[in-house]
C-alpha positions as CSV (number, residue, x, y, z in Angstrom):
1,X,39.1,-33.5,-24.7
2,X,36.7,-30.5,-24.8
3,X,38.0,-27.8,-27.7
4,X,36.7,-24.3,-27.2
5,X,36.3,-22.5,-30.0
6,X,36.7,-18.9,-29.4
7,X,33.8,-17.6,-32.0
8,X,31.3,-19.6,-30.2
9,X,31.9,-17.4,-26.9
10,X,31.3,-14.0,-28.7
11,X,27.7,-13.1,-27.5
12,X,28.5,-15.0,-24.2
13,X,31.3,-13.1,-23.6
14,X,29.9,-9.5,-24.7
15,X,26.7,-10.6,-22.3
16,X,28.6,-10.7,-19.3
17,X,30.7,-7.9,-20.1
18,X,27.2,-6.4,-19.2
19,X,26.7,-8.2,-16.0
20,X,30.2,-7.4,-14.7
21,X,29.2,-3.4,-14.3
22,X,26.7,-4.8,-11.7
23,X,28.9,-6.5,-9.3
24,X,29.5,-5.3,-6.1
25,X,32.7,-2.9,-5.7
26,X,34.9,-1.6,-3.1
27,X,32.0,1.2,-2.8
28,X,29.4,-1.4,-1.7
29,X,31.3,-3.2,0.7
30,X,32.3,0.4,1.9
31,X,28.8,1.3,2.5
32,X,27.9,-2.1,3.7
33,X,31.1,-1.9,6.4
34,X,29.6,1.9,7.6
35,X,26.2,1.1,8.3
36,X,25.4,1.6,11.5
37,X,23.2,-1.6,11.5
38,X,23.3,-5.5,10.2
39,X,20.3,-4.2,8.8
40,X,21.1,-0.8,6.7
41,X,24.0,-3.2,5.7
42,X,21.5,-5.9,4.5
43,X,19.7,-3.1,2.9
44,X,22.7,-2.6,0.7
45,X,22.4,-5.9,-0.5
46,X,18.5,-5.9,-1.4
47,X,19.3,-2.4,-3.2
48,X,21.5,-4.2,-5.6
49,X,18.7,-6.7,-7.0
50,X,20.3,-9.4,-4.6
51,X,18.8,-12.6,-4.6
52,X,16.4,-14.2,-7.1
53,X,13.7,-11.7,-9.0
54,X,10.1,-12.2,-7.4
55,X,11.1,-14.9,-4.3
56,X,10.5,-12.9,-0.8
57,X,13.3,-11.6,0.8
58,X,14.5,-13.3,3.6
59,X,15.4,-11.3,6.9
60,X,18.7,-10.2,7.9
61,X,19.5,-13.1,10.0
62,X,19.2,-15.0,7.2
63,X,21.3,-13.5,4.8
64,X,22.4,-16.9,4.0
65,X,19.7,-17.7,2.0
66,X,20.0,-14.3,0.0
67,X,23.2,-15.0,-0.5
68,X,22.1,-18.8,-1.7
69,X,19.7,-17.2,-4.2
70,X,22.4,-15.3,-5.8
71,X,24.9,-18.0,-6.2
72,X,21.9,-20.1,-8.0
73,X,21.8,-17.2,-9.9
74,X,25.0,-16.7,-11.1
75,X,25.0,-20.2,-12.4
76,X,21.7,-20.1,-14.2
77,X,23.1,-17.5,-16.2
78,X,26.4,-19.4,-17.0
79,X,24.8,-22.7,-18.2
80,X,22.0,-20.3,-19.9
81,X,24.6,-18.4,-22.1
82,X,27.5,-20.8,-22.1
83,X,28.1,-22.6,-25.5
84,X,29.6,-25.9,-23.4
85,X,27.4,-26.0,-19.9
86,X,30.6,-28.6,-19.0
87,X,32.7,-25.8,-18.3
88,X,30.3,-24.6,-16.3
89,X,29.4,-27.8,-14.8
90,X,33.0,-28.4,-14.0
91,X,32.7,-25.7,-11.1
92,X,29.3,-26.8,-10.0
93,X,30.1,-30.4,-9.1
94,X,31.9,-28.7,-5.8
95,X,28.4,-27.9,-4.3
96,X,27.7,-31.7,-5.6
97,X,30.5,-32.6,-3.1
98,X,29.5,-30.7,-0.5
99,X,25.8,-32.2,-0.9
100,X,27.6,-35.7,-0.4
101,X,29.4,-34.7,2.6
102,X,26.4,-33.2,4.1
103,X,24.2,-36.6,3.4
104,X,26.8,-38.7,4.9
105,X,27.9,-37.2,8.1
106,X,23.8,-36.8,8.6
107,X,23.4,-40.4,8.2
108,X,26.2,-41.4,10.0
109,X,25.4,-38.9,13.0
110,X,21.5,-40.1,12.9
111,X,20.3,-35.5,12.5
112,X,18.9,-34.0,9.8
113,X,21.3,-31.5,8.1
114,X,18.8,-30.8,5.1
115,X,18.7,-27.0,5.6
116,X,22.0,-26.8,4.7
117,X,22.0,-28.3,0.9
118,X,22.9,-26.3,-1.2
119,X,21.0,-25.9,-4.8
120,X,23.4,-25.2,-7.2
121,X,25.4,-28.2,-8.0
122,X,24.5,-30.0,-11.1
123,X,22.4,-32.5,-9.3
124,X,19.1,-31.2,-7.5
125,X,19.2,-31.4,-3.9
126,X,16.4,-33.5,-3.5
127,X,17.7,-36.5,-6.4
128,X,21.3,-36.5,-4.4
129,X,19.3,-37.1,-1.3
130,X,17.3,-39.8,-3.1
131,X,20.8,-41.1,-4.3
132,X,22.9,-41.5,-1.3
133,X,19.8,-42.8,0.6
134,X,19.2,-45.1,-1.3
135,X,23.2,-45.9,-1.9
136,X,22.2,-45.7,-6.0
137,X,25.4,-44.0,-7.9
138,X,24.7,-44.7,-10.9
139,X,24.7,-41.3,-11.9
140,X,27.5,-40.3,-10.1
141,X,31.0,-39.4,-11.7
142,X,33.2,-42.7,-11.2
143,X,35.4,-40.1,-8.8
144,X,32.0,-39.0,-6.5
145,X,31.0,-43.4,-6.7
146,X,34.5,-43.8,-5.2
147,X,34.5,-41.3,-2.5
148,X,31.3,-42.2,-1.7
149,X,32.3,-45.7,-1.2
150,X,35.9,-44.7,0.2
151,X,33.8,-42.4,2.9
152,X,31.4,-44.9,4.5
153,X,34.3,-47.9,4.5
154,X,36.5,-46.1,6.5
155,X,33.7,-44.1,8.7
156,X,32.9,-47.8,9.8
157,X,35.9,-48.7,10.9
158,X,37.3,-45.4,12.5
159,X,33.7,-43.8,13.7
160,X,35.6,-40.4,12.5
161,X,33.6,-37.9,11.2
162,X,36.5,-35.9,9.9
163,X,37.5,-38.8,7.7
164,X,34.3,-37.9,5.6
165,X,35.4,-34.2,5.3
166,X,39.4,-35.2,4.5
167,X,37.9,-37.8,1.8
168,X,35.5,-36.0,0.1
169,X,37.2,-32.3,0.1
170,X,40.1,-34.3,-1.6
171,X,38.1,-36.0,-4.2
172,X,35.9,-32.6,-5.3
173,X,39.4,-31.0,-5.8
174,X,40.5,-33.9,-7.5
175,X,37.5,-33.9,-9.6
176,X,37.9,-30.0,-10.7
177,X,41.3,-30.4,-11.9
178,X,40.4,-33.3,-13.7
179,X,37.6,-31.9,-15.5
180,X,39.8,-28.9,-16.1
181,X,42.6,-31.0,-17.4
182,X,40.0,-32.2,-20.4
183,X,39.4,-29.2,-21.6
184,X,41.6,-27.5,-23.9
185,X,42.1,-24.6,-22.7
186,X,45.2,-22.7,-21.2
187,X,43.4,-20.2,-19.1
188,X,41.5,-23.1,-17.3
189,X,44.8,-25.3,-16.5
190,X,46.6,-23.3,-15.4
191,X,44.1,-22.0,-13.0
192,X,43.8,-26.0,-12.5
193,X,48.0,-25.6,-11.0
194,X,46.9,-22.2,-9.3
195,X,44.0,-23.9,-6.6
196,X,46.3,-26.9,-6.4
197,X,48.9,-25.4,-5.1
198,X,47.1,-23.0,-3.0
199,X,44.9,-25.8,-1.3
200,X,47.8,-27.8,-0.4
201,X,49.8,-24.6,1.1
202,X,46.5,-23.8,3.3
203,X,46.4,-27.1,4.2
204,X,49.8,-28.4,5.0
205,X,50.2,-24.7,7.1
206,X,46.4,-25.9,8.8
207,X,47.8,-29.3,9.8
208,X,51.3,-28.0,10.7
209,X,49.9,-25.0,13.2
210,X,48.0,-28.5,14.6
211,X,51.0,-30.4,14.6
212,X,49.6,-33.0,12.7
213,X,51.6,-36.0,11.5
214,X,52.7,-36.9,7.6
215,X,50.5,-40.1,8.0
216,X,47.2,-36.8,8.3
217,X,49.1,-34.7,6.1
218,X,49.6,-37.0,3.2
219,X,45.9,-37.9,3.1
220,X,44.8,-34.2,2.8
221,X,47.5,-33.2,0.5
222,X,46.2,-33.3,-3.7
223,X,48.7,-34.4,-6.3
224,X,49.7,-33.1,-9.4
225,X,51.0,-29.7,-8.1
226,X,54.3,-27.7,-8.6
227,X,55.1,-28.6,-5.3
228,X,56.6,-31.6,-5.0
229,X,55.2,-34.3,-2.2
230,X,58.6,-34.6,-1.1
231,X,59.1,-30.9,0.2
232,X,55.9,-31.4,2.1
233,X,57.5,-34.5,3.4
234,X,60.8,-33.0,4.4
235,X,59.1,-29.9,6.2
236,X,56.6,-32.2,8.3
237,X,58.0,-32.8,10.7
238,X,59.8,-29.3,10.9
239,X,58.6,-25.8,12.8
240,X,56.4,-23.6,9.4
241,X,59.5,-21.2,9.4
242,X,61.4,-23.6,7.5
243,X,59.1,-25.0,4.8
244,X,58.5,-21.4,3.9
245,X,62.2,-21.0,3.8
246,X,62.0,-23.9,1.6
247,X,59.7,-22.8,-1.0
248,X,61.5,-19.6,-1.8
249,X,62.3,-21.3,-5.3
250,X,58.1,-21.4,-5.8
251,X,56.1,-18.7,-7.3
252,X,54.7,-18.8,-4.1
253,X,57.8,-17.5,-2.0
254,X,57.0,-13.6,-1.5
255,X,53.1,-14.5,-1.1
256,X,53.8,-17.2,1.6
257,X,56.5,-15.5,3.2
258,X,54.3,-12.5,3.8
259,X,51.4,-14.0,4.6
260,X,53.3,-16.0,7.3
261,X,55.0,-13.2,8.9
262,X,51.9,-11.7,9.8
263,X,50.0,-14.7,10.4
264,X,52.2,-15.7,12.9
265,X,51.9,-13.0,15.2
266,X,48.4,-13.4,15.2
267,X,48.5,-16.5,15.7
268,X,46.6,-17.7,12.8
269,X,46.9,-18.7,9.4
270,X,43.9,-16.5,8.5
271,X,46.1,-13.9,6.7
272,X,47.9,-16.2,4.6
273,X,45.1,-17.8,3.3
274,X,43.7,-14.5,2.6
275,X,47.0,-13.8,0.1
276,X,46.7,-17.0,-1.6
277,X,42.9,-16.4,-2.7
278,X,44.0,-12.8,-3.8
279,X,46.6,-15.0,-5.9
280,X,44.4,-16.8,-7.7
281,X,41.9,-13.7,-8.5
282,X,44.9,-12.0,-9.4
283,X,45.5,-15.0,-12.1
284,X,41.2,-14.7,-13.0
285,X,41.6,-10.8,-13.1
286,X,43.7,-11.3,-16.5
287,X,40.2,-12.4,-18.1
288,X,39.5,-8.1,-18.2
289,X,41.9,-8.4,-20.9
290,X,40.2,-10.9,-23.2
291,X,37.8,-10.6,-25.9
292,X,35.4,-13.5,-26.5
293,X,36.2,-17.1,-24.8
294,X,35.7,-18.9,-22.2
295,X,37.9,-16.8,-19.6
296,X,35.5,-14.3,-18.9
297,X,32.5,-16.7,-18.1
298,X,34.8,-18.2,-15.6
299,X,36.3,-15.0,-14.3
300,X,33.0,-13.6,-13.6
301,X,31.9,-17.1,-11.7
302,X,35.2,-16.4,-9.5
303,X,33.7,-12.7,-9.1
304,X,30.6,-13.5,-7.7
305,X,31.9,-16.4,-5.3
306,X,34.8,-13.3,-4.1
307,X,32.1,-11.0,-3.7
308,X,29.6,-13.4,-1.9
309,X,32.4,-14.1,0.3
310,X,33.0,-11.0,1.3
311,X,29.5,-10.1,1.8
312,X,29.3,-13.1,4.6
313,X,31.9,-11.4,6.1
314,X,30.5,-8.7,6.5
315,X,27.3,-9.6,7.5
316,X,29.0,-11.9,9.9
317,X,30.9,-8.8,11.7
318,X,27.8,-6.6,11.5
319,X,25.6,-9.1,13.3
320,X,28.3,-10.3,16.1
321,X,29.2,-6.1,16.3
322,X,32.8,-6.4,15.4
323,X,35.1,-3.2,14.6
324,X,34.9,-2.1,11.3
325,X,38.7,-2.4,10.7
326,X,38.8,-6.3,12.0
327,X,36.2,-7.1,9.4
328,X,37.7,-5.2,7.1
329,X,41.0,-6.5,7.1
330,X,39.8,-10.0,6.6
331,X,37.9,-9.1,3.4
332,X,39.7,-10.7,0.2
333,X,40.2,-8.7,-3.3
334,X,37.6,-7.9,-5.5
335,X,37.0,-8.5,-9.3
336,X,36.3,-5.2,-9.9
């Protein structure tokens, strides 16, 4: 198990104490949802040294890229001042699992998806390519070998594509709490529980509003939660209403339960989802309130991925021209 030692986090932590006055606020995304244009919104964006220093800017139609560039970014600057890069690396081997996915349903569809790697898991773009052409996993953790594996089995047999998105979603969450679990640290475990739960609440209300079956549900569903399988069980075959009537013993009760009420009516579980990821920067937000460690590395990682979010939103509405208020009420909280 990884120890952190506090003292060893003292000039990272004071370092990004520093970086955190430069994330984007409540008066950015303000000034970014009252521009009269995608493009005096993009401008926003450019004005607060988005991107990385000295690449060209790309257009406001590809805002994607920008937004790329600062999430490459953000890590550089982690693994740069962080006394244990795994810590880091823990949260980077998602973008490794979304390289995987990519690769496989490209190879199984026969099109090149390439333009959509992205560059900032722990693996280069380019050597995953090499690896899952060339089926080598050597390198792989024994979790990505297996999903891998797991993924192009079953793809064979079913000819599913959404097999490879259920298989390897599952295993990058697996793979974060595991890597969480081995290092000894509170802040990090519990945040561990925190996504756990979360995912499988999205989820199990995503394949409910479907009315997907417990033979779906169980595959998507990720153990080790403080929900136990068997609830999921009992309310899956049952109308939402009364698995959220069921969790009212969870820390979860007043979150789902108000999330729900609204996301009915709209038909969507858009709203609820939007609650649950405030809960968890809720939990991150406590890092304000530490000294030196590794809580305020991670906190400010969970920043910039809330901020970029709600940048894409943004840029998403501005482009398609929807109302400021729809676009705004689908924005999640902020670090800052």
């Amino acid at each position: 198990m990884l120890r952190i030692k506090e003292d060893d986090y003292a000039y990272s932590s004071a370092r990004i104490r520093v970086k955190e006055t430069k994330l984007l606020g409540k008066s950015h995304f303000d000034r970014m949802l009252d521009a009269s244009s995608a493009d005096d919104a993009y401008k926003v964006l450019i004005e607060s040294e988005y991107g990385i220093p000295g690449r060209n800017t790309p257009g406001v139609f590809a805002y994607e890229e920008l937004l790329a560039d600062e999430m490459k970014k953000c890590y550089t600057l982690l693994l740069e001042m962080a006394p244990q890069p795994e810590v880091v690396k823990a949260f980077q081997r998602r973008h490794d699992f979304f390289n995987i996915k990519v690769l496989l349903k490209a190879e199984f569809s026969g099109k090149e998806m390439s333009g959509i790697l992205m560059d900032t898991g722990t693996f280069d773009k380019e050597v995953m390519t090499s690896m899952i052409r060339e089926r080598d996993y050597r390198e792989l953790t024994p979790i990505m070998q297996e999903a891998v594996e797991q993924a192009r089995e079953l793809f064979s047999k079913t000819q599913d594509p959404q097999i490879v998105d259920i298989i390897l979603d599952k295993a990058s969450y697996h793979q974060l709490v595991i890597d969480l679990d081995n290092i000894k640290s509170p802040f990090l475990q519990r945040l561990a529980v925190l996504i756990t739960d979360t995912t499988n609440i999205k989820m199990f209300i995503r394949a409910r509003s479907l009315n997907k079956s417990w033979d779906f549900i169980e595959k998507i569903l990720l153990k080790d939660g403080t929900i136990a399988q068997e609830l999921y069980f009992e309310s899956s075959g049952k109308p939402i209403d009364d698995f959220v009537e069921l969790i009212r013993s969870s820390e979860y009760a007043d979150v789902v339960e108000r999330g729900w009420e609204i996301s009915r009516k709209n038909k969507n579980s858009a709203y609820l989802e939007k609650l649950l990821d405030n809960t968890i920067m809720e939990y991150v937000r406590g890092a304000k309130f530490v000294t030196m460690g590794v809580e305020p590395l991670i906190a400010y990682l969970f920043a910039k991925e809330a901020e970029i979010r709600n940048v894409r939103i943004i840029m998403t509405g501005k482009i398609n021209k929807l109302s400021v208020d729809l676009v705004r009420e689908r924005l999640r909280e902020s670090y800052v």
